[in-house]
N, C-alpha and C positions, 0 to 999 in steps of 0.2 A: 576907726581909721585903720587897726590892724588889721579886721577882717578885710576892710576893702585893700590895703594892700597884699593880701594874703590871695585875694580872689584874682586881682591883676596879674599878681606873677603865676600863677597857675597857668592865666586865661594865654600870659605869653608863652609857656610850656607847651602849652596842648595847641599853640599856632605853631610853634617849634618845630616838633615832633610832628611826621605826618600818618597822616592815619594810616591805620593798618592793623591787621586780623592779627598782628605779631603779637604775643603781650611780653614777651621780652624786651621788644625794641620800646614799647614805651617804657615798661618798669627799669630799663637803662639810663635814664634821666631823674626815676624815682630819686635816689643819694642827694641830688644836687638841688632838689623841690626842695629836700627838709633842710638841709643846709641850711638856705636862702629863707624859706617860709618862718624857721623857728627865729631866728633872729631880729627878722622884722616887726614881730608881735613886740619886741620890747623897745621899737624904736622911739624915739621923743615924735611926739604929731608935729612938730615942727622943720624934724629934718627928714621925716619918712620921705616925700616926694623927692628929695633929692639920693636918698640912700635905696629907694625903691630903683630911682633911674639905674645905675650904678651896675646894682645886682641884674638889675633883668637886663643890660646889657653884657652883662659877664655871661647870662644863660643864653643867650644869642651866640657870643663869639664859642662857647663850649660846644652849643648846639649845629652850628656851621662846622667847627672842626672836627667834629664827629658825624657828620654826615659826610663832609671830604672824604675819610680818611676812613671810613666803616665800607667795607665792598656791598656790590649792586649785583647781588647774582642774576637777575633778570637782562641787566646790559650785558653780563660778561657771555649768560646766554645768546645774548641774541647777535654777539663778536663772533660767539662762537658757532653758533649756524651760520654768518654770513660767512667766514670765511670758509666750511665746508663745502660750500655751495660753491663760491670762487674757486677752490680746489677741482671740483668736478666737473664746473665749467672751462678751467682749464685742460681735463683729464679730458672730458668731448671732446674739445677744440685738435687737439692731439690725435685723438684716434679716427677722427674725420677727414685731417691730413693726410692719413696712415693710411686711409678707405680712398683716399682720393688720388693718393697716387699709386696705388695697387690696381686702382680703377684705368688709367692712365697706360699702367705696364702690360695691363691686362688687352687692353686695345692696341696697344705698339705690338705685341705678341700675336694676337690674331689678323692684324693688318701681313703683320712676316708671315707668315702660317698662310693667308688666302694668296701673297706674293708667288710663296714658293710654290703650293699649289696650281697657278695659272702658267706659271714657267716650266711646273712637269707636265702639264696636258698642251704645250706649246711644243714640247722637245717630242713627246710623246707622238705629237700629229707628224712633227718634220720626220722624225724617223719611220713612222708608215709609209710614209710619202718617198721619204727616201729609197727603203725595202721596196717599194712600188717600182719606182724608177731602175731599179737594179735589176730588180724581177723581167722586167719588161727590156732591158737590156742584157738579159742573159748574162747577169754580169755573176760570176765567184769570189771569194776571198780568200786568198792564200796569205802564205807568209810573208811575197813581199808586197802585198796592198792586194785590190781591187783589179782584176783583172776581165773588163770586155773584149769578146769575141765578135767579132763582126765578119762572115765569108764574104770573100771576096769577090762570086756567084753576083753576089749583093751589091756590093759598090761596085765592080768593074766588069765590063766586056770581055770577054777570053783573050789574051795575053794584051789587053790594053792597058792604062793608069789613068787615066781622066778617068773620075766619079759619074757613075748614073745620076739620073736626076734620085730616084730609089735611095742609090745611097748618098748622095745632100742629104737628104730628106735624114737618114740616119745619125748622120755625122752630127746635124744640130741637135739630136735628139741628146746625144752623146754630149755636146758642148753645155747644154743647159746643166745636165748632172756635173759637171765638171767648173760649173763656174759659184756652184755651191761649196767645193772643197779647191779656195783660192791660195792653202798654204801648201798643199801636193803639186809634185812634180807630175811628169806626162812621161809614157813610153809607149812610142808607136813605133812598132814592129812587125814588117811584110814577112809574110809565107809562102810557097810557093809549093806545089807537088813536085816530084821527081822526075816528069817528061821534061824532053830537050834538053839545052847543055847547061850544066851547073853555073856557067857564068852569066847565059839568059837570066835564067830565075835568079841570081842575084841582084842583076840590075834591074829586072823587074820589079822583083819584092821592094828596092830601095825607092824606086819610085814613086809606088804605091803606099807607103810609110811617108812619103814628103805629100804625094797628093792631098791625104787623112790629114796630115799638117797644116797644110796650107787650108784647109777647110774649118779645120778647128780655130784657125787666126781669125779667118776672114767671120767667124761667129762670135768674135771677142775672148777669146782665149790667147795669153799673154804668148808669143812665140819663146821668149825666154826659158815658159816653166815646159817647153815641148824637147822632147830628141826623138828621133824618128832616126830609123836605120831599116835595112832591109838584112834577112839571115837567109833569105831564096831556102832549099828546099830542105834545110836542118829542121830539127824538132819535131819529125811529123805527128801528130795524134791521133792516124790512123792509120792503118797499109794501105800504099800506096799501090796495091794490085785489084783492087775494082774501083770502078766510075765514084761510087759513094766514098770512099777512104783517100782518095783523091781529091774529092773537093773539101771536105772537110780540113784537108792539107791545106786548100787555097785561103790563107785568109788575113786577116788583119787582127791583131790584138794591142790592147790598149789598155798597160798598166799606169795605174791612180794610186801614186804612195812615195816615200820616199828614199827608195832605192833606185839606179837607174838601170832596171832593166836585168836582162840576164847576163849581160857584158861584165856587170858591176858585180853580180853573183859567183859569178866562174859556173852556175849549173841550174839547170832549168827544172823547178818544179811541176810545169805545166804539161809534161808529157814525155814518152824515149825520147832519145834522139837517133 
């Protein structure tokens, strides 16, 4: 009977204890085998099965609280890679953000970049076009603005002020370019050469400066941003002692800028006087 109670509590040791290549973890329970085993050899056969129960339930509760309470490096391993792994999956998640909205700055950046681009090859074409029209307008640029020359050969009949059909034709050429620069004033200004009496050519020139006027209105030009005056045979830009420096004298000019004129100057950069 002792061997058989001797073989039981063993057989509940070795269900206890679970297997394993350790032979520490089982000779950790070795103490508590003899304990238990040497005692029982000398139990009465009468109360063995009751004093057997006892003990192999004391090696159970010892057995459980030392497996509680003994660590599991395999679990703590594998705590331990999961949450590496959580760590780095967090560490992606972050720098996919980081890449996504770099990616985002990176397009808002080249969207401005092709913007300003199409806006310099637009300002780029208007000012050829502009240069064009200036060109083609015999027009300069002094100091106080833009200044076309129109002879008056061109718009008028000899000592007349009604417009040729010629110069119509001119004057809207003129009004197109002028309805591009809609924050400049106007200054139309008659000429005259030096034949006949100083007070002719003035009220000529003044005439011929409102006729230009009244042309540039009737083309959609604001009369407001217009002054028209006539200076008859002041400022000549040529001598007035042959045919050629004479009509060069005859003409019209038409300052684009915001001074008005050479009244406003007190002195005329566009030639003696």
């Amino acid at each position: 009977m002792a061997l058989g109670t001797r073989i039981a509590v063993e057989v509940g040791i070795s269900a206890a204890v679970p297997s394993t290549s350790n032979a520490s973890a089982r000779s950790h329970f070795t103490p508590v085998y003899e304990q238990i085993a040497l005692p029982v050899r000398n139990v009465p056969a009468a109360r063995a099965p009751m004093r057997l129960t006892m003990r192999f339930a004391a090696i159970v509760a010892v057995v459980l609280v030392a497996a509680c309470a003994a660590p599991r490096p395999r679990d703590e391993a594998l705590q331990a890679a999961y949450a590496a792994a959580e760590a780095e999956a967090t560490s992606l998640e972050a720098r996919l953000r980081e890449s996504e909205e770099a990616r985002q700055q990176a397009q808002a950046r080249a969207k401005e970049l092709e913007q300003a681009r199409d806006l310099s090859e637009r300002l780029s074409a208007e000012l050829r076009r502009l240069e064009a029209q200036v060109a083609a307008l015999k027009a300069h640029e002094t100091e106080h603005g833009w200044i076309l020359t129109l002879g008056s050969d061109v718009l008028f009949d000899v000592g007349e002020a009604k417009l040729k059909p010629e110069g119509a034709r001119a004057i809207a050429k003129v009004a197109r370019f002028m309805r591009e620069q809609p924050e400049r004033r106007i200054v139309i200004e008659g000429f005259t050469d030096d034949r006949g009496s100083r007070g002719l050519n003035q009220r000529l020139s003044e005439k011929r400066a409102r006729a230009v006027r009244a042309a540039l209105a009737k083309e959609g030009i604001e009369p407001q941003r217009i002054v028209a005056r006539g200076l008859g045979p002041a400022y000549p830009v040529a001598a007035n002692s042959d045919p050629r420096g004479r009509s060069l004298n005859r003409r019209v000019e038409i300052l684009i800028g915001e001074t008005v004129g050479r009244a406003a100057t007190g002195a005329s950069s566009r030639g003696p006087k």
